[in-house]
BALUMSE-881682 format. One record per residue (C-alpha): z, x, y. Coordinates in Angstrom, 1 decimal. Layout:
((Z,X,Y))
...
***
This chain:
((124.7,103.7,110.1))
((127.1,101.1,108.9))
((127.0,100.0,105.4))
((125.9,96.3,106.7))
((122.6,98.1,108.5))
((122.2,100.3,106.0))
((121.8,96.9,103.7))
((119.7,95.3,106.2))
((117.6,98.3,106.3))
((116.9,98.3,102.6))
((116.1,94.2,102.3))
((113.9,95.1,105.4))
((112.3,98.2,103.9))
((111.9,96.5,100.0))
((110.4,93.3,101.5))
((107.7,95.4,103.3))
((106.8,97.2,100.2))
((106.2,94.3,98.3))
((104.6,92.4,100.6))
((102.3,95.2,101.2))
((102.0,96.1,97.4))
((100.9,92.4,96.7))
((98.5,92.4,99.4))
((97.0,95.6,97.5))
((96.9,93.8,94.1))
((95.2,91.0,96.2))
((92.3,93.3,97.1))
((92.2,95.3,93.5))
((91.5,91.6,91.9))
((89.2,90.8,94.2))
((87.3,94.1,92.9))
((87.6,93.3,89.7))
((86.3,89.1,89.6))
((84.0,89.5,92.0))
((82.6,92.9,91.8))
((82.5,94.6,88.5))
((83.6,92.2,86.3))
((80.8,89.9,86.5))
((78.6,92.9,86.6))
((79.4,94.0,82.8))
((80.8,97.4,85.4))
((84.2,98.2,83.3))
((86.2,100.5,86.4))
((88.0,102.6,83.9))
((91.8,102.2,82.7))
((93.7,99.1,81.0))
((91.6,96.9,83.1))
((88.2,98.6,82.2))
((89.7,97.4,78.4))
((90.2,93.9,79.2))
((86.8,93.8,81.1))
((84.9,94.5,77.9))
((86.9,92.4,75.6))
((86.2,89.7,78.2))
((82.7,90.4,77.1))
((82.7,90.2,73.3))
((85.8,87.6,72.8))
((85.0,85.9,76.3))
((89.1,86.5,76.6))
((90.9,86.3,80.4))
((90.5,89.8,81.9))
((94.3,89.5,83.9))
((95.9,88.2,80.8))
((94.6,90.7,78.7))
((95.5,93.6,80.7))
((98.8,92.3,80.9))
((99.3,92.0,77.2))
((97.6,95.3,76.6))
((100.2,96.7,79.3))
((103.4,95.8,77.7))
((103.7,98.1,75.6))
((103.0,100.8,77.8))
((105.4,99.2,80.0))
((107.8,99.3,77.1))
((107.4,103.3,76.7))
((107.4,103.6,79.9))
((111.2,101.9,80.4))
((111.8,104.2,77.6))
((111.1,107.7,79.3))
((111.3,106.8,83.2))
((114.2,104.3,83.6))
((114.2,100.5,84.4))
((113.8,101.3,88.1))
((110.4,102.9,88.0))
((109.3,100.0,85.8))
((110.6,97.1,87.1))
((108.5,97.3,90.0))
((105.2,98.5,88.4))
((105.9,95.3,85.9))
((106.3,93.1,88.8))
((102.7,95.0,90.3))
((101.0,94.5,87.2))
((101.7,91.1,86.1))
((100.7,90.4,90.0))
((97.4,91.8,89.4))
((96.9,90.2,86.7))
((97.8,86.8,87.6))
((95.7,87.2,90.7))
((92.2,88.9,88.4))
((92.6,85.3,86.5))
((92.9,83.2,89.5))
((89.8,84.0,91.4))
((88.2,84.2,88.3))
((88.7,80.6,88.0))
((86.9,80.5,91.5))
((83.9,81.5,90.2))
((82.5,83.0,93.3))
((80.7,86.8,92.4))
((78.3,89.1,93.9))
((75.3,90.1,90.9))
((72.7,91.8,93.1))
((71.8,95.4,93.3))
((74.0,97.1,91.0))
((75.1,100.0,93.5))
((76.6,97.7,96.3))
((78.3,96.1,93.6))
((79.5,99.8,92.4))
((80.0,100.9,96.0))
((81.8,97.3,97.1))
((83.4,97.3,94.1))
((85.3,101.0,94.5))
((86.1,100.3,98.1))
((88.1,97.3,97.6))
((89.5,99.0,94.0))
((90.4,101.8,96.0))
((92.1,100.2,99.3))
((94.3,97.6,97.0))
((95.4,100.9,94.8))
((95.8,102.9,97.6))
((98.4,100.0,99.3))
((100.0,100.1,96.0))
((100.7,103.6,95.8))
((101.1,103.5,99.5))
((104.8,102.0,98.9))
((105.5,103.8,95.6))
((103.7,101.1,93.3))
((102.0,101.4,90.0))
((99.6,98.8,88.0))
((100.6,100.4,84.7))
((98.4,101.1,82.3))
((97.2,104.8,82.1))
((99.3,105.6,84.7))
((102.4,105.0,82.6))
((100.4,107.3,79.9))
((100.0,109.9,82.1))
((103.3,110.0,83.3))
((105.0,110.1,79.9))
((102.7,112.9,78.8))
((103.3,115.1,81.6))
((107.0,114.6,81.1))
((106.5,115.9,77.9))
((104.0,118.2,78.1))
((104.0,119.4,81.7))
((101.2,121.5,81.4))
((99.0,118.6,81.4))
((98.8,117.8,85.0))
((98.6,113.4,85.3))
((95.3,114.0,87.3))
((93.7,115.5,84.3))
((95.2,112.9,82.1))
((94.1,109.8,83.9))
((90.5,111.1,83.9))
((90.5,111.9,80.9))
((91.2,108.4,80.2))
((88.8,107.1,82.2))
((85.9,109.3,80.9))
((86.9,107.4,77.7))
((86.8,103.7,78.8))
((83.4,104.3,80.6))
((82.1,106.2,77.7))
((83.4,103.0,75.2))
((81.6,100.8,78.2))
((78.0,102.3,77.6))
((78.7,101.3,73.8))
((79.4,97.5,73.6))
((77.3,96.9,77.5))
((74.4,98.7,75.1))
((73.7,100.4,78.6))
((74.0,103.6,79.9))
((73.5,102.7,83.7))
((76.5,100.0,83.0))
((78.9,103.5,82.1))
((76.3,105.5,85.5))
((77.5,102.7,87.8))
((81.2,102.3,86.5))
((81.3,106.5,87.4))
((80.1,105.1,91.4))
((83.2,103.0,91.3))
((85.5,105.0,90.3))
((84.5,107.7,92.1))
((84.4,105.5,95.6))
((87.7,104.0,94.7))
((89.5,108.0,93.9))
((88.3,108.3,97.5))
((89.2,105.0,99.1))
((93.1,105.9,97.9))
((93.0,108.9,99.3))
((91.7,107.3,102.5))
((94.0,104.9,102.5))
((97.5,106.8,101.2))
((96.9,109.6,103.9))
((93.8,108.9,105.8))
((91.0,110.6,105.5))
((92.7,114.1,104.6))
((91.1,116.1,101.4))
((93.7,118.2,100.8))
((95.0,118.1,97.5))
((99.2,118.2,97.6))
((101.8,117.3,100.3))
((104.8,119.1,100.9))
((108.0,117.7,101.6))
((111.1,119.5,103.9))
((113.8,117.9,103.8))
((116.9,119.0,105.8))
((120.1,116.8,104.8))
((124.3,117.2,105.8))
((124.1,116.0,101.9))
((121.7,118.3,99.7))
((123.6,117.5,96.7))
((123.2,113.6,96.3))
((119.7,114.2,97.8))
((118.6,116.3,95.1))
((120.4,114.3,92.8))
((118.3,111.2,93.8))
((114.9,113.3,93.6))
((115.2,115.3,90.0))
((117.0,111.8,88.5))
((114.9,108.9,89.8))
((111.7,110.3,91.3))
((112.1,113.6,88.6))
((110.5,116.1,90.7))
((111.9,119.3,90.8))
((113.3,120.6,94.1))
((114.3,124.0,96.0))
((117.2,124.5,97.8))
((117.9,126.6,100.9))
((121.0,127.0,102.6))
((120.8,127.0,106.7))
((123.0,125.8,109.8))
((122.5,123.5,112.3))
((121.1,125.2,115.5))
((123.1,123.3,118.1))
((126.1,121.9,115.7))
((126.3,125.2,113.5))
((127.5,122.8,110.9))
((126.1,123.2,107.6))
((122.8,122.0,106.5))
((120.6,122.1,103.2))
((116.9,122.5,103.3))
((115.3,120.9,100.2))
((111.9,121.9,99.4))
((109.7,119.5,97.2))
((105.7,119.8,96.5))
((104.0,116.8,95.4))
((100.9,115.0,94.6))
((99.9,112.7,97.2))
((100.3,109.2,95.8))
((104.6,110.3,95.3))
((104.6,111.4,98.8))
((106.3,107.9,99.3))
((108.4,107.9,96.8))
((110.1,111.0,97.7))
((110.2,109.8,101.0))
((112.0,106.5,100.0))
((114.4,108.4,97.7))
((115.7,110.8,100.6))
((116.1,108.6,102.8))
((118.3,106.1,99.9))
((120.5,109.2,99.5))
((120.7,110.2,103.2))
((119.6,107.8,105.5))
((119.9,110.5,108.4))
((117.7,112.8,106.5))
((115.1,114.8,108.5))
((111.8,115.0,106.7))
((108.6,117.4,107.5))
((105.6,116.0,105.5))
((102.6,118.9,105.3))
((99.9,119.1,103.9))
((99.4,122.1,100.7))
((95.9,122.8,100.1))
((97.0,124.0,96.2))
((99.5,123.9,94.6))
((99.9,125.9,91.0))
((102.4,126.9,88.7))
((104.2,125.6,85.2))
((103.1,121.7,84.7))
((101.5,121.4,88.0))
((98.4,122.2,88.9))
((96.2,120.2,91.3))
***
């Protein structure tokens, strides 16, 4: 592959994940304003925040997640490089721009409560699940969970993100003066957790993929993934049945929603990369644990 494809290949490959990512922060708005929004339902995270300060200062929700999000986005520049949060900026201030939009619409479901839970988390959890389908991020605890990890790796980002979740929908019982407000926002996020999943690798349970990678260029390859996707990596030596050249065999474990990421990070280092995605049932062991 020339260097002319090669370009060709990468304007292709970054327009699709856009286009799909935007699509997904479509859907996730459409959650939001005419789901569980209107509903008093606040669906956890930076947007559960805005939700219920929509409530008591009648303030935008998108605008309000977006200002709540910079400086996370901020911190986040600051421990996982511009890349990583250039495109969960662009993501975010998407989704936000679109939450206010079909606000403005003014077109919401307020019947029974659990279709709006249940209706709510599918469409929450199909736009998130395109978004991290192509290596996106909306920010917000994400960023926070990420950040902790990377400095204390013992705290797996699963555990971290609930955790902050468990918060918001705890703080949402408080000012809604409801408990079933904080019983139904539980419903959504648990249908959206399994909507991503759904969505990022079908209907699969399992909780880890595993990644072989065999690459003419295991240096730069493993440069690419401990540098800009910072997972660590194994690497084997081996040779090429039929060539006998050499060849190394990288192995990474991830969590499912970096799958992609890895994925796009070989193949930017070594475009003629062969990659075996597998599922792991568990994987333990220092700062990961899911």
């Amino acid at each position: 592959m020339n260097l002319t494809d090669r370009a060709i290949h990468l304007c292709r490959r970054y327009a699709a994940d856009y286009l799909v990512m935007i699509l997904g922060a479509a859907v996730y708005a459409l959650s939001v304003s005419f789901f569980t929004a209107p509903n008093e339902i606040a669906p956890g995270g930076v947007t559960g925040l805005a939700t219920m300060l929509n409530h008591l200062l009648d303030l935008p929700i998108g605008t309000t997640a977006l200002l709540l999000n910079i400086p996370l986005l901020i911190w986040g520049a600051i421990e996982s490089g511009w890349r990583f949060i250039i495109r969960t900026t662009i993501i975010t201030g998407a989704v936000s721009l679109m939450i206010d939009l079909f606000s403005l619409l003014n077109i919401v479901y307020q019947g029974d409560r659990i279709i709006v839970a249940i209706f709510g988390g599918i469409l929450s959890g199909t736009g998130l699940g395109l978004i991290f389908l192509r290596g996106g991020s909306t920010g917000g605890t994400d960023i926070i969970a990420r950040n902790l990890n990377r400095r204390f790796p013992y705290l797996s980002i699963g555990s971290i993100v609930l955790l902050s979740d468990a918060v918001v929908v705890a703080l949402s019982a408080i000012v809604y003066g409801s408990l079933e407000n904080a019983l139904y926002a539980v419903i959504a996020i648990f249908t959206s957790s399994k909507l991503i999943d759904a969505v990022v690798f079908g209907l699969s349970r399992d909780n880890g993929k595993l990644l072989i990678i065999i690459t003419a260029l295991p240096d730069e390859v493993t440069a690419e993934l401990t540098g800009r996707v910072n997972r660590g990596v194994t690497v084997l030596s081996a040779q090429g049945g039929y060539s006998h050249m050499p060849k190394g065999v990288i192995l990474c474990a991830v969590r499912p929603h970096d799958a992609y990421r890895v994925n796009t990070a070989v193949i930017n280092a070594d475009p003629t990369a062969f990659i075996i995605t597998t599922t792991a049932t568990a994987i333990s062991g220092l700062g990961f644990s899911i």
